[in-house]
C-alpha positions in Angstrom: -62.7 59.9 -4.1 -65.4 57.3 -3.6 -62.8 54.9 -4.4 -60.1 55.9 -1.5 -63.4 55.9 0.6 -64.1 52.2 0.3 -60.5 51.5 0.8 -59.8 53.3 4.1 -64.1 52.0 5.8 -62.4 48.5 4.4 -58.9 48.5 6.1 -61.1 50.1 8.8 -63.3 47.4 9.0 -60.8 44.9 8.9 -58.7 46.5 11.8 -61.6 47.0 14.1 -62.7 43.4 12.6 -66.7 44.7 12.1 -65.5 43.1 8.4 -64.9 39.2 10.1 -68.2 39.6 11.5 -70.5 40.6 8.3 -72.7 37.3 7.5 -71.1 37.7 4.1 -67.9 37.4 5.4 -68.4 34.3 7.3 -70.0 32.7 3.6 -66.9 33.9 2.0 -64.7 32.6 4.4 -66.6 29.3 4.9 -65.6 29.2 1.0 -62.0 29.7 1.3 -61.6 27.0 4.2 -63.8 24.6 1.3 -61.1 25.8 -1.5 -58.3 25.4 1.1 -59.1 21.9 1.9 -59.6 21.0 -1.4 -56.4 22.2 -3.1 -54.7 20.0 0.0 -56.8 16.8 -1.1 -55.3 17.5 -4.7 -51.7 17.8 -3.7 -52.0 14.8 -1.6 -53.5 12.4 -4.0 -50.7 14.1 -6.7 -48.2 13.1 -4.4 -49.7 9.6 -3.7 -49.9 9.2 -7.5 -46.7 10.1 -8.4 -45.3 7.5 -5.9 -47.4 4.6 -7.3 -45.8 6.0 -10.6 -42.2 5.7 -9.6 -42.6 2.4 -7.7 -44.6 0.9 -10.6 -41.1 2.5 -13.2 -38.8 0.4 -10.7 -41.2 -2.6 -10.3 -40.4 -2.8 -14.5 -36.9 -2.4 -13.9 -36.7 -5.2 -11.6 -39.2 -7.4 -14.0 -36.9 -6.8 -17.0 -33.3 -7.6 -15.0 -35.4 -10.8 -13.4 -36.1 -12.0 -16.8 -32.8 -11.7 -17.8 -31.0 -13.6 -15.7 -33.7 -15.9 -16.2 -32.9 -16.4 -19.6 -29.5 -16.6 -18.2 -30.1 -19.3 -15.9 -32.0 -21.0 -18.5 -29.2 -21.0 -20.6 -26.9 -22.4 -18.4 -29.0 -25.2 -17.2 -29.5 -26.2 -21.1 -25.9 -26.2 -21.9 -25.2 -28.0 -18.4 -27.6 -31.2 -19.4 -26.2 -32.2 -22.9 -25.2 -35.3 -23.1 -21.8 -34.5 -23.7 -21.5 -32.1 -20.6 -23.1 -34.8 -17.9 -20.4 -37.2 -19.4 -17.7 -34.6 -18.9 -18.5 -33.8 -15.3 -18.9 -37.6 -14.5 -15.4 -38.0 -15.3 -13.9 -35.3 -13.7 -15.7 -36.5 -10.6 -14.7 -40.0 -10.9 -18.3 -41.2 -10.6 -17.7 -44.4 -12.8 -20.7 -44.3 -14.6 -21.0 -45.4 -18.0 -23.5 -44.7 -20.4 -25.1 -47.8 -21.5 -25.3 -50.1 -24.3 -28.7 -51.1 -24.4 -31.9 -48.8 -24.6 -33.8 -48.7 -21.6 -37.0 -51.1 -21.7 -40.5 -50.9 -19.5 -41.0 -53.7 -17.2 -44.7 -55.1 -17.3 -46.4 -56.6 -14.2 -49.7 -58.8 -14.7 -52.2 -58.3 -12.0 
């Protein structure tokens, strides 16, 4: 009986709101709004941290197709300045450049 006693001066309390006032109360409540806030500072910086995650995943996809076509790039350049290929695309062009007979020698001024 004690127990259904508590219950109704409780929801009695709480109706005529004699419970908001109690100094306890206002400590408890104090503690919730504390509790509250933090729970919201921990979802946020979840949130934040899980966006820093997925931009940091793409940032590495984009790193890996970059170096990629680098190495494509790098490839093509290669193949496109042998010897053979420059001669090739001087003649389509009609350029009339020859390669030359004699090495190419370092001219010396005295001072």
């Amino acid at each position: 009986m004690k127990k259904q006693e508590k219950k109704r001066k409780i929801l009695k309390e709480l109706i005529t709101g004699s419970l908001v006032k109690n100094e306890i109360s206002v400590k408890q409540f104090i503690f919730f709004v504390f509790l509250a806030v933090l729970s919201i500072i921990y979802i946020s910086n979840r949130y934040a941290v899980e966006k820093l995650i997925i931009q940091s995943h793409n940032l590495r996809k984009e790193i890996k197709e970059l170096k990629s076509e680098y190495v494509i790039v790098t490839k093509k350049l290669m193949y496109m300045s042998k010897e053979s290929e420059v001669q090739k695309l001087v003649n389509e062009n009609n350029l009339k450049l020859n390669i030359p007979q004699k090495p190419p020698y370092r001219l010396e001024i005295d001072n």
